[in-house]
Structure formats: structure tokens, C-alpha cells
N, C-alpha and C positions, 0 to 999 in steps of 0.2 A: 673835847676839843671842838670848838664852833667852826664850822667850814662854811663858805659863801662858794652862789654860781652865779654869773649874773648875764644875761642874756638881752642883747636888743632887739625889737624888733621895731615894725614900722608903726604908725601910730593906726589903732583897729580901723577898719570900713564904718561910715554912719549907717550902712543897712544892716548892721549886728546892733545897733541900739536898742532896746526896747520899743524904742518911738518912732523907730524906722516903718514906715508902712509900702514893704516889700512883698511880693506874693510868697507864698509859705516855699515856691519851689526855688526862687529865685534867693532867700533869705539860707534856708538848705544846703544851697550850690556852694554863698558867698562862707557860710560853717565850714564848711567841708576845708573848700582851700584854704581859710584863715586854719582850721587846725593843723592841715599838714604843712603846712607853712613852719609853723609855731613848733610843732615836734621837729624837721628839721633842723631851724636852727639851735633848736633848745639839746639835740643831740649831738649838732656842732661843736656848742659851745662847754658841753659836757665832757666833751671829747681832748679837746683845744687845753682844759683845765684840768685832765685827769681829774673830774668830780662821777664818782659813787656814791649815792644818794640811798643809804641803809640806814632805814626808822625800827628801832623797837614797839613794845605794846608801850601806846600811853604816848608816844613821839607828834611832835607836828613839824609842818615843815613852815617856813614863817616864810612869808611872802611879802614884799614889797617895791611897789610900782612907782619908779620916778619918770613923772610925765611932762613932756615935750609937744603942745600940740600943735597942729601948725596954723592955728587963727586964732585971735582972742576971742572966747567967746565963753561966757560963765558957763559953769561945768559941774553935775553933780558928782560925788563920788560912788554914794550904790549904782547910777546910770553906768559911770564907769566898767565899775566891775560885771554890770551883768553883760555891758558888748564885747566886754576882755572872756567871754564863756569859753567863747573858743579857743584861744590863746592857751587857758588854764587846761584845758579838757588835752589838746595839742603837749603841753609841758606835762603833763602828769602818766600820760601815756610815755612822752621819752623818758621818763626819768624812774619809771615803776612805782610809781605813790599813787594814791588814789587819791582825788581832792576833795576829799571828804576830811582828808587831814590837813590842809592849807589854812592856816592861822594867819589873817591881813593885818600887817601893821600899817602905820599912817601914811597913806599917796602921800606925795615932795612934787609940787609945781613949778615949775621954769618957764621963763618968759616964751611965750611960743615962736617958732622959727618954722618954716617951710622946710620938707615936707613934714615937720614932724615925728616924735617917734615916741617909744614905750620903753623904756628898759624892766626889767623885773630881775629881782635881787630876790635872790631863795637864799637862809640859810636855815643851819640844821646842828644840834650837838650831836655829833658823834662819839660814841661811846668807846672808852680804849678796850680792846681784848683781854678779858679775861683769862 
């Protein structure tokens, strides 16, 4: 049985970008709160959907980012995902997976609105009991 979670949050900080040239303590700080940020609501919303999130060997969990941003402004997608680090690193801790199994299917762009936002759509097959 396929089950979905799907979580918002707000759209990442530009000092989590790659290209961000933030001092290493300052980039650090902004990690830090973007992940517990990100485990928060990703245990919220866990919670809110009675979603248990149990991977077998060989399982991934498929990840999928519909984005919202809040300026037009051309956008790559690896950029994306490597300022979403925290976000993933925050989600993977609430949910007890390791993102070493996160499988990204294809970002969905929306005309951008202020302030902006992220949602991410996890799903998973779950296995019936043996």
C-alpha cells in the first residue's frame, strides 16, 4: 500500500545556497535552525497524519518538492536541493530514515507569491504484514 506525508515549510534562507558567501559560523547557525525547524514541523505533520514511516532492505523513500518562491528569479534544481540540506537532514531525523535512502522525483514550479514556500511530499510502499 503507497502512503504519502506531506509537509510545508517555508521557502529555505539564500545563506543555505551553495553560493551563499556566508562565514562558515554564521552558515552553521542558519543549518542548525533551518534543521530543527524542518524536524519540527516534519514531526507535526507526522503526527497530525498518523504517518509511520517503516522501510525494509532494498526500500526508498521518494521525495518530492513543490516549489513556491517568493520572487521570480531563474532557479536551478541541484542548487535547490543542496540549500533544501538542511531541511532533508531535519526530515530524516523526525522520521527515522537516513537520506541516504531519499529517492528525488521531479521539483513542480508555481508562479512565485510572497513569502513563499517549500512543500515536500514523501512517499513510501508499505508492506502488508506477513
Amino acid at each position: 500500500m503507497r502512503k504519502t506525508l506531506t509537509i510545508e515549510f517555508p521557502w529555505p534562507p539564500k545563506g543555505l545556497s551553495p553560493n551563499a558567501r556566508l562565514t562558515r559560523y554564521a552558515k552553521a547557525s542558519l543549518f542548525k535552525k533551518t534543521k530543527t525547524q524542518a524536524y519540527l514541523l516534519t514531526r507535526a505533520a507526522a503526527i497530525k497524519a498518523h504517518a509511520r514511516i517503516a522501510l525494509t532492505e532494498g526500500d526508498t523513500l521518494n521525495v518530492k518538492l513543490v516549489c513556491q518562491p517568493p520572487i521570480l528569479r531563474y532557479r536551478d534544481e541541484d542548487n535547490l536541493i543542496a540549500t533544501c540540506k538542511a531541511n532533508f537532514d531535519g526530515i530524516s531525523q523526525a522520521v527515522g530514515v537516513d537520506d541516504h535512502l531519499f529517492h528525488f522525483r521531479e521539483q513542480e514550479w508555481h508562479k512565485p507569491k510572497k513569502p513563499g514556500k517549500l512543500t515536500v511530499i514523501l512517499d513510501w510502499e508499505e508492506k502488508p504484514n506477513a
